[in-house]
Biopython code that builds the backbone (N, CA, C, O; Angstrom):
import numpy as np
from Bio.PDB.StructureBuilder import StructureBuilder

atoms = [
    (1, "UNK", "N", (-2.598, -60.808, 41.449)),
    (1, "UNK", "CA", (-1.269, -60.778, 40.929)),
    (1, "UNK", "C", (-1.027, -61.893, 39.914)),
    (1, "UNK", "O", (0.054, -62.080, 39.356)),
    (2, "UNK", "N", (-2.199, -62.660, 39.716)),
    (2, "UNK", "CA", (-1.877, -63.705, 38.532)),
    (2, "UNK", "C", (-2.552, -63.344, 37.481)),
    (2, "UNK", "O", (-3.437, -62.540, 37.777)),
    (3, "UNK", "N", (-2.486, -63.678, 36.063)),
    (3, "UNK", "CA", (-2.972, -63.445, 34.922)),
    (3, "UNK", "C", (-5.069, -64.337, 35.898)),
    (3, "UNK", "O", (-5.294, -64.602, 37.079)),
    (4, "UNK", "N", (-6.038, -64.476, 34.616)),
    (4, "UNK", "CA", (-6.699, -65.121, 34.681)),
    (4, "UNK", "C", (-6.877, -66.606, 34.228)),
    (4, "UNK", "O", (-7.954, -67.169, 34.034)),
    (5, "UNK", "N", (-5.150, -67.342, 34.041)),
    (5, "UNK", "CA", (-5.346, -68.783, 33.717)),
    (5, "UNK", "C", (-4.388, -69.246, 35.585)),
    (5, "UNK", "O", (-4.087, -70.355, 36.025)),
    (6, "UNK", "N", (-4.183, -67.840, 36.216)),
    (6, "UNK", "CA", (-3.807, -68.218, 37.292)),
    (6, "UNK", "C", (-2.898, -69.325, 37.276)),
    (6, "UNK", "O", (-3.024, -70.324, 37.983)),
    (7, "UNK", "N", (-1.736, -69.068, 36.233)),
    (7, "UNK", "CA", (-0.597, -69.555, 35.885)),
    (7, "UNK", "C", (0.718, -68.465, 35.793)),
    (7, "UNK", "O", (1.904, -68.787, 35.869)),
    (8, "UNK", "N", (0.270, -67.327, 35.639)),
    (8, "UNK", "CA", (1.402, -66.767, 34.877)),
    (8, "UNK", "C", (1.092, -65.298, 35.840)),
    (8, "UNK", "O", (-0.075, -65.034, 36.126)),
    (9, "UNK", "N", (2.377, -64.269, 36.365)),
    (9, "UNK", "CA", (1.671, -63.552, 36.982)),
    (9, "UNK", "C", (1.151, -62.436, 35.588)),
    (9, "UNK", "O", (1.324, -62.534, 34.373)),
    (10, "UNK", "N", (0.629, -61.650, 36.229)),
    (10, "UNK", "CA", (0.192, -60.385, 35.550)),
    (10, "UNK", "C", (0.951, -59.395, 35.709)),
    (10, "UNK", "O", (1.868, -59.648, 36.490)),
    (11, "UNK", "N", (0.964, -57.592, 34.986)),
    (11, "UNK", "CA", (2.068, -56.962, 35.137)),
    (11, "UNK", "C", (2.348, -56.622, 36.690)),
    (11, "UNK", "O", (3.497, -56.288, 36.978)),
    (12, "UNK", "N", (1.515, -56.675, 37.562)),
    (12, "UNK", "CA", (1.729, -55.802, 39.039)),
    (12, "UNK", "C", (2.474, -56.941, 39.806)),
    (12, "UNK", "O", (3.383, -56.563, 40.544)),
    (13, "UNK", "N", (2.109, -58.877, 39.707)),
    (13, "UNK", "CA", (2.700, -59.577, 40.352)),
    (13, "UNK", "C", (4.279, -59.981, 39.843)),
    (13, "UNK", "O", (5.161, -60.641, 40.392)),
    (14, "UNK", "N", (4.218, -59.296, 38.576)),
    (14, "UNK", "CA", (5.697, -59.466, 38.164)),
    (14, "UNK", "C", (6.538, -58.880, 38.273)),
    (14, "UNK", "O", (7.666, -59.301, 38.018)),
    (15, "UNK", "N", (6.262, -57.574, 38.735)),
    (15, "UNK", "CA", (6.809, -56.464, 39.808)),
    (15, "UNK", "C", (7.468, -56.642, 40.723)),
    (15, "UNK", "O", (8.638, -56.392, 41.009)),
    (16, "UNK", "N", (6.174, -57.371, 41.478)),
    (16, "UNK", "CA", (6.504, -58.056, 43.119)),
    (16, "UNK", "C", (7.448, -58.887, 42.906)),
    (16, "UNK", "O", (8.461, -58.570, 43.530)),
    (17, "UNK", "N", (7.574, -59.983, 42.183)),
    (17, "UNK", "CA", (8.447, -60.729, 42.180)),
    (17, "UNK", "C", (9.950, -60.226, 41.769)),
    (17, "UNK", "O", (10.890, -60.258, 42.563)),
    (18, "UNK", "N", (10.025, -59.862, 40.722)),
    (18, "UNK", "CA", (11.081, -58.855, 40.276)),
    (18, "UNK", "C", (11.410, -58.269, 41.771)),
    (18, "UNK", "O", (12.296, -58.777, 42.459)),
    (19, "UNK", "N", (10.987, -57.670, 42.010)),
    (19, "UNK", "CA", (11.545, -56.771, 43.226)),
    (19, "UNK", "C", (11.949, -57.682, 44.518)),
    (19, "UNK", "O", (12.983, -57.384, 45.115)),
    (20, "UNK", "N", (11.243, -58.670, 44.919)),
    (20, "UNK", "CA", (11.736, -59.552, 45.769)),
    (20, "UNK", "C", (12.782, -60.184, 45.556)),
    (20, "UNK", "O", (13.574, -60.398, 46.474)),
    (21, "UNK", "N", (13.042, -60.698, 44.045)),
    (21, "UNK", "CA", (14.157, -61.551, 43.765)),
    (21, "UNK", "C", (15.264, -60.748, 44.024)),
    (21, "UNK", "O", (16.073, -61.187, 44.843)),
    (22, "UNK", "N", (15.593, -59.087, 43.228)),
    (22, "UNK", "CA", (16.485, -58.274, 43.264)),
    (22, "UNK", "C", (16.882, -57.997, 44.580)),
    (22, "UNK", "O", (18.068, -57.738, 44.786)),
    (23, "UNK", "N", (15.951, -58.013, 45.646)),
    (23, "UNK", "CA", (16.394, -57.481, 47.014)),
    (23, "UNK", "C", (17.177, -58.593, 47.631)),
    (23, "UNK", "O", (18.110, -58.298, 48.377)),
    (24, "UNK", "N", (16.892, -59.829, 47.393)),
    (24, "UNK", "CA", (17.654, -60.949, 48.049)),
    (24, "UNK", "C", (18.498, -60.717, 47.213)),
    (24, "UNK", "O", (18.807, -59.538, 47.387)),
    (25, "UNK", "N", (19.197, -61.216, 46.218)),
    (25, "UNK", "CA", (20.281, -61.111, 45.314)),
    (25, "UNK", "C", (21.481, -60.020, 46.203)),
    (25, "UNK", "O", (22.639, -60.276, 46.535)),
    (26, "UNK", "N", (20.745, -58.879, 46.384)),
    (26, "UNK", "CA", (21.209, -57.550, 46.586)),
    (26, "UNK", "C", (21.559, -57.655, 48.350)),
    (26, "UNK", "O", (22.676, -57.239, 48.660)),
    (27, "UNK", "N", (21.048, -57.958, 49.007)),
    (27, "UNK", "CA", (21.174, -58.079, 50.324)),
    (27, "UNK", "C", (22.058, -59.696, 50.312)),
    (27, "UNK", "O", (22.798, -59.907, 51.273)),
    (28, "UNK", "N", (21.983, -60.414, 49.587)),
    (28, "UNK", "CA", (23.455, -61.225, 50.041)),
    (28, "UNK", "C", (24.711, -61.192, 49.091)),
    (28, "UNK", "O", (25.692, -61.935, 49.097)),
    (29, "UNK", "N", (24.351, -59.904, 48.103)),
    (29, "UNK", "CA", (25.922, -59.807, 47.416)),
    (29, "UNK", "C", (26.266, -58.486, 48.804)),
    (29, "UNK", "O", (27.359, -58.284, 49.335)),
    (30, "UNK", "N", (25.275, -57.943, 49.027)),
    (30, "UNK", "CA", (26.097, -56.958, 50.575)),
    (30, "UNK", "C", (26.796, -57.683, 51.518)),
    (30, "UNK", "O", (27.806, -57.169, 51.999)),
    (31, "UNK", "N", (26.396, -58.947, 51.924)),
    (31, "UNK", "CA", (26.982, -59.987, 52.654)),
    (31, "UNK", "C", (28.330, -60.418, 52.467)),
    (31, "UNK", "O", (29.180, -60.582, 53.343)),
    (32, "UNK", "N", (28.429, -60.571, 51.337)),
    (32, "UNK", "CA", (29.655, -60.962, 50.625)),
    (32, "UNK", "C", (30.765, -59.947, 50.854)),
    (32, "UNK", "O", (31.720, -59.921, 51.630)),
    (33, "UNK", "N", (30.253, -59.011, 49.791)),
    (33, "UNK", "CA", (31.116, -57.507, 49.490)),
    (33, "UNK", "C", (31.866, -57.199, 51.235)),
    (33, "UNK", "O", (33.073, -57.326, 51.440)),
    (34, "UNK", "N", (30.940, -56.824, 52.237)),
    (34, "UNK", "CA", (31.772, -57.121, 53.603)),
    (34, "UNK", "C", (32.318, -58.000, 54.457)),
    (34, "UNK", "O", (32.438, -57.978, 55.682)),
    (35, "UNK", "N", (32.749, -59.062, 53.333)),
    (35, "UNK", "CA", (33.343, -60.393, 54.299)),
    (35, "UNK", "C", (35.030, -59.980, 54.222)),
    (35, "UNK", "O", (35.453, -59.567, 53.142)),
    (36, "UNK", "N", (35.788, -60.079, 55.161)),
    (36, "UNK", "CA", (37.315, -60.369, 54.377)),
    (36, "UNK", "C", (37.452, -61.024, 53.631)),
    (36, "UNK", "O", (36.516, -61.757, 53.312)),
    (37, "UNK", "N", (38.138, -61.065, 53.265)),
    (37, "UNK", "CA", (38.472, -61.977, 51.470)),
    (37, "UNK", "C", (39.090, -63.220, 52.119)),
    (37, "UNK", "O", (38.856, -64.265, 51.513)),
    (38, "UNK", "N", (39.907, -63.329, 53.340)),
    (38, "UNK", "CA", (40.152, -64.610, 53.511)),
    (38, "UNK", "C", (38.997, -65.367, 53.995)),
    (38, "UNK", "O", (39.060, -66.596, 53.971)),
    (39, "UNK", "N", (38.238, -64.938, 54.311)),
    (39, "UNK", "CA", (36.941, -65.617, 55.099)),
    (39, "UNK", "C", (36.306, -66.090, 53.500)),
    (39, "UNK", "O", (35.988, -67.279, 53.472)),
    (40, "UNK", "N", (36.119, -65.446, 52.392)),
    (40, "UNK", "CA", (35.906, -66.285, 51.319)),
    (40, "UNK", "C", (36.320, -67.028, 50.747)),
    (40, "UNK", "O", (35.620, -67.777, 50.065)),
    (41, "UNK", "N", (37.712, -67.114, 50.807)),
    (41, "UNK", "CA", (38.714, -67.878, 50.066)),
    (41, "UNK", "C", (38.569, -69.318, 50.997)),
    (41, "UNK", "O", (38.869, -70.350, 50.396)),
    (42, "UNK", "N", (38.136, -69.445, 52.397)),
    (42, "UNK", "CA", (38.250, -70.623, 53.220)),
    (42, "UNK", "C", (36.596, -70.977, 52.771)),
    (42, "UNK", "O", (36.190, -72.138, 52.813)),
    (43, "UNK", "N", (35.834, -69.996, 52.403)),
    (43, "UNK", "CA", (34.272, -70.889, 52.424)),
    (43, "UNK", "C", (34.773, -71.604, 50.864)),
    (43, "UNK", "O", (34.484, -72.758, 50.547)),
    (44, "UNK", "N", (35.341, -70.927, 50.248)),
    (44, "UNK", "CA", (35.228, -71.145, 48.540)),
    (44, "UNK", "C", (36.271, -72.543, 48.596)),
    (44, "UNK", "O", (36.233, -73.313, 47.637)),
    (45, "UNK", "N", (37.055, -72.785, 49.580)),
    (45, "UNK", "CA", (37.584, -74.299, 49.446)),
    (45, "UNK", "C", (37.095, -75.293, 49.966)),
    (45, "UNK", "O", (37.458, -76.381, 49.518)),
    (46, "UNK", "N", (36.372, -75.268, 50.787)),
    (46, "UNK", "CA", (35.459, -75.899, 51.778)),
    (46, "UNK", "C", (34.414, -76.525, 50.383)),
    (46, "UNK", "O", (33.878, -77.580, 50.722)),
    (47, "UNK", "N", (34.135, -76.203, 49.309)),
    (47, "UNK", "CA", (33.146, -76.515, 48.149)),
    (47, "UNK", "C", (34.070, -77.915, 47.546)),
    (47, "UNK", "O", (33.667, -78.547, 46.570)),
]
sb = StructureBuilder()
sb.init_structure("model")
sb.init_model(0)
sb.init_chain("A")
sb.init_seg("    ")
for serial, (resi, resn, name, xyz) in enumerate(atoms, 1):
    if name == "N":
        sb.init_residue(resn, " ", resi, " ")
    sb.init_atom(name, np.array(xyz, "f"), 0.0, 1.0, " ", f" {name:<3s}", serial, name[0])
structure = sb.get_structure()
């Protein structure tokens, strides 16, 4: 999954990654999307 300077991936590990990043992204904007909104508004002052 890395190029051959085994720095950089190649097209199939950039896939993988792509796709891993999108699924987390995606599985904690689902997190969100079903919170009550006051339950965000108390995490979002808590910052």
């Amino acid at each position: 999954m890395a190029s051959k300077d085994y720095i950089h991936f190649n097209n199939r590990g950039s896939k993988v990654v792509a796709k891993t990043i999108f699924q987390s992204i995606q599985k904690e904007f689902e997190k969100i999307k079903n919170k009550p909104k006051k339950q965000i508004k108390k995490q979002n002052n808590k910052n």
